[in-house]
N, C-alpha and C positions, 0 to 999 in steps of 0.2 A: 504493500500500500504506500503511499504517496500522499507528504505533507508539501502544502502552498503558505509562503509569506509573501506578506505585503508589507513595504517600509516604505511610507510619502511621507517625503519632506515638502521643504516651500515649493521646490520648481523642479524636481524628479520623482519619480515612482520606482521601485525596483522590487521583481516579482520574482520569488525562487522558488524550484522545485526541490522538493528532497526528498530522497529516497536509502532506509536505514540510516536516516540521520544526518545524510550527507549529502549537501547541495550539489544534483545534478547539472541543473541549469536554471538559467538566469534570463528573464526579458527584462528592458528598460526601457523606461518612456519620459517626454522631457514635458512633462505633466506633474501637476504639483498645486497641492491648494493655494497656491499665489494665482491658478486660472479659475478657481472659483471664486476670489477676492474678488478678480476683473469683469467675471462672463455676471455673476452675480446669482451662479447657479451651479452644481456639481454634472453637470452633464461630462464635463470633459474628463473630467477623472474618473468617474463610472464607465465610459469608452474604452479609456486606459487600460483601466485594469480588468477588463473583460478581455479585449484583447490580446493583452499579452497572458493571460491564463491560457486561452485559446492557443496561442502561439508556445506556450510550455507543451501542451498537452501535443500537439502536431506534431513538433520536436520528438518528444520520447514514444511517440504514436499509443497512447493512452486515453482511457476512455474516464467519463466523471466520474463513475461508479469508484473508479481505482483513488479516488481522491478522498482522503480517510478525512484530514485536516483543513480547512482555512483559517490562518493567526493574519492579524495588520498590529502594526504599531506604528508613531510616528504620527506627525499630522492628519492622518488619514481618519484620528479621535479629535481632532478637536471640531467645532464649531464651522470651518470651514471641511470640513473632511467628507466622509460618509456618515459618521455618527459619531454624536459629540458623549464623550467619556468623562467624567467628573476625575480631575486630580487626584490620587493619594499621597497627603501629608505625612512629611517626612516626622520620623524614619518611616523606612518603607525597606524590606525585601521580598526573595521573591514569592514568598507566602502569601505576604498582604496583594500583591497585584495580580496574584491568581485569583484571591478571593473576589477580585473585583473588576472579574473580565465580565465583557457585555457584549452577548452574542443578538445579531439577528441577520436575517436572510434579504438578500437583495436578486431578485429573478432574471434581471437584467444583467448580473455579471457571473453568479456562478450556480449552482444545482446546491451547495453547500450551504449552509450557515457559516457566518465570519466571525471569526471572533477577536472583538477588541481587545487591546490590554490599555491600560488606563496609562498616565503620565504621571509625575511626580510632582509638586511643590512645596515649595520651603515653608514654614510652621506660623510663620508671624501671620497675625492682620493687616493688611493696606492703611497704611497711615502717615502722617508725613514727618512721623518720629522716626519709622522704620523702613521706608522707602527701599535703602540701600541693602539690607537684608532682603528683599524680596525676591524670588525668583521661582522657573520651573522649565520645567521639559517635556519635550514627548515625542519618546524613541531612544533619547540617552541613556533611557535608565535600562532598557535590555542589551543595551552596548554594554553598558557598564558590569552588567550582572551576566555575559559571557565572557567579559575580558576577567575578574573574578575566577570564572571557576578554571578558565583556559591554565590561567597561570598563578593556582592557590593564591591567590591573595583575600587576608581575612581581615584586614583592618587593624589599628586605624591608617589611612592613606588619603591622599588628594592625587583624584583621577583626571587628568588634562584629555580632554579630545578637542584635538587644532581643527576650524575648519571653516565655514562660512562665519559661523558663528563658533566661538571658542568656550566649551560647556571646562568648567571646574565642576567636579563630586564630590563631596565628602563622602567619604566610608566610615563608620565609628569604630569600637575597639568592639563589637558586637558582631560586627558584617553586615551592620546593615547603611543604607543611604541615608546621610544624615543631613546634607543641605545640598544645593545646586548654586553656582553662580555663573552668569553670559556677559561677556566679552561681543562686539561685532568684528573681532579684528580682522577674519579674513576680508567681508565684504569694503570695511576702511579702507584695506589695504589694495584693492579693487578700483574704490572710488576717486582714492587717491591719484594711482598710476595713471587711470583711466580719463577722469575728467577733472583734474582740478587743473591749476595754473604750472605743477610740478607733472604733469601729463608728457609734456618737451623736455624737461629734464630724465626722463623715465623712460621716454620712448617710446608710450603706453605700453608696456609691454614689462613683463615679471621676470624674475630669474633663478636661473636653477646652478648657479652657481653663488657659491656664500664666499664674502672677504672681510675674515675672522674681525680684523681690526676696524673695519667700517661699521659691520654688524654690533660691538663694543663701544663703538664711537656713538652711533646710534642711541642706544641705550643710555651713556653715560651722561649724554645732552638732554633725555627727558627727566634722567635724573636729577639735572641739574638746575634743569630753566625752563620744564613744563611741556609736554607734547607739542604743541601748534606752535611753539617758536622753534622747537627745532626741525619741525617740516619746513621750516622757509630756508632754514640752513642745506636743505636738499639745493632748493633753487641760488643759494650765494654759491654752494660749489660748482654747480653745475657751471655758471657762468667762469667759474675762476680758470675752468677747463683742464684742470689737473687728476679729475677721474673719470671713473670707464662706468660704465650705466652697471655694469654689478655690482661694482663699488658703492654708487647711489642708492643703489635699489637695497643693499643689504643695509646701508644707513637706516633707510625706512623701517626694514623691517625690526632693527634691533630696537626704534625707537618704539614701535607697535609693541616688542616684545615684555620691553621694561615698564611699558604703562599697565598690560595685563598681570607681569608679576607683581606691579602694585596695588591690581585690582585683586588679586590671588590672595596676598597676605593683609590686607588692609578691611579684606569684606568680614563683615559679622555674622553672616550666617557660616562660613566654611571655619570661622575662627580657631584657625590655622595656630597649632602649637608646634613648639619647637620640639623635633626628634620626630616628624612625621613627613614619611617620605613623600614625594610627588611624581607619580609615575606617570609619563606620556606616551602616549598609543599612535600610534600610524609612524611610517616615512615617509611623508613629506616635509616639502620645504619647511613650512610653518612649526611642524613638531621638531623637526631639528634646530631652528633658530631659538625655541620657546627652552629647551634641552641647555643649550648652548649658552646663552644666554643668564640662565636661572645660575647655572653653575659654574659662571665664571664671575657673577656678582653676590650671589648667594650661596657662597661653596662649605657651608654646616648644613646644609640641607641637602636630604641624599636623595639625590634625582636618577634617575635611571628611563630607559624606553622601554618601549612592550610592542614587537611589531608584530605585523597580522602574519599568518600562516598565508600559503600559496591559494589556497581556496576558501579565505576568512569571510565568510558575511557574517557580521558581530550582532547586528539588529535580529536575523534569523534562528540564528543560535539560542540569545537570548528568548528569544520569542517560544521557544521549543522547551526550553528549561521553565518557563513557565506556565508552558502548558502542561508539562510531567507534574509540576506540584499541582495543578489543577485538579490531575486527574483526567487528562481529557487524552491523555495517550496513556 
């Protein structure tokens, strides 16, 4: 028999088939509740992901019957999604958001029932005392509770996933999810290159090469003299013509880097003690800079990476891990 995930985020969808546990194949569509924002309706994302179901099943030449499972996580719960899922306040593991999956059937995309897993947020009330503590997720928290079991870690830790948006996790000394905090750094770091006035210094365009000393330099000037004055120092260099677009571009990024370590150690809800490690997940650019960066300005903090296996889908994993505590496998 044959289990289907679903992980939508803002502007992609990604559909896995698995069979004994282990992701056969994969469809992907560049679909995403940011087109239900716009259309002002889920048409497009119900097409999607009917679709590419369709396109799983053609693939492995399987019939619906053979389809034991359907899990979603990820925006696909929230409000703009298929079916809006109520948060679970932190802590939370994987017990509590088996308890509080929400199944129902949609005829237009599978023969199945779907089943939601809920999202995560942080404990406080909305108020303008506690603002800065406030946060939440949804889809982090099944990353985070298969990157966990992948590679024994029981806590306490601070979980980093670099990426459009930059999710920090608390894990307690329990194992369970104790706060969340977001960062926008990847898309800044987009909007920057992309459309600001330092777009011609940049060349719009990213780099996949890092210049250790720039990336440092970076860093050291938000340390200094506050994010937005030293993005201008992007554009004094550029003029002065004495470096090469990796050089600039790794400036940026160190300066992105050192404002999210200060949003890491400075937030209230992760309230980050000393002797607790900070582990970061993926290779890319971003987690290597975020790596690099942390432990060369905060070198009593024991940083380390966690990278994906050859055929890691972390949200699916996740997703499958709680559905065994459900009960439903």
């Amino acid at each position: 028999m044959y289990i289907i995930t679903i992980d939508t985020g803002t502007t992609n969808t990604r559909v896995c088939l698995w069979h004994n546990e282990r992701a056969v194949e994969i469809a992907k569509r560049s679909i995403g509740v940011r087109n239900t924002g716009i259309d002002g309706h889920n048409g497009q994302l119900r097409a999607a992901i009917h679709e590419a179901i369709q396109e799983l099943m053609q693939r492995r030449t399987i019939c619906a019957d053979e389809i034991q499972l359907v899990l979603a996580s990820g925006m696909i719960t929230s409000n703009l999604g298929l079916a809006e899922v109520a948060h679970q306040t932190v802590p939370v593991n994987t017990n509590i958001l088996a308890q509080n999956i929400y199944s129902a059937t949609f005829a237009d995309i599978c023969d199945q029932p779907i089943h939601f897993l809920p999202g995560v947020k942080n404990q406080l009330p909305l108020n303008k005392n506690n603002l800065e503590a406030m946060d939440f997720m949804r889809g982090e928290e099944v990353e985070v509770i298969a990157l966990m079991a992948a590679n024994q870690i029981s806590g306490p830790a601070i979980m980093v996933l670099p990426g459009s948006h930059t999710k920090f996790v608390a894990i307690n000394q329990h194992g369970n999810i104790s706060a969340c905090c977001t960062t926008l750094a990847g898309e800044l770091n987009a909007v920057i290159t992309e459309n600001t006035v330092l777009s011609s210094s940049l060349e719009k365009r990213f780099t996949d090469q890092l210049d250790d000393s720039q990336l440092l330099a970076g860093a050291a000037s938000t340390k200094q003299v506050g994010f937005t004055r030293s993005l201008f120092s992007i554009r004094i260099m550029e003029q002065s013509g004495h470096l090469t677009h990796s050089q600039l571009a790794s400036f940026l990024l160190g300066a992105i880097a050192q404002s999210d370590i200060e949003a890491m150690l400075a937030s209230q809800a992760l309230a980050y003690q000393a002797g607790t490690p900070v582990i970061i997940y993926g290779e890319s650019i971003a987690g290597k800079v975020f790596h690099d960066v942390l432990q060369a300005t905060q070198p009593a903090i024991e940083t380390y990476s966690v990278l994906p296996s050859v055929d890691s889908n972390l949200a699916g994993e996740g997703a499958i891990l709680v559905a065994k505590s459900a009960g439903l496998l």
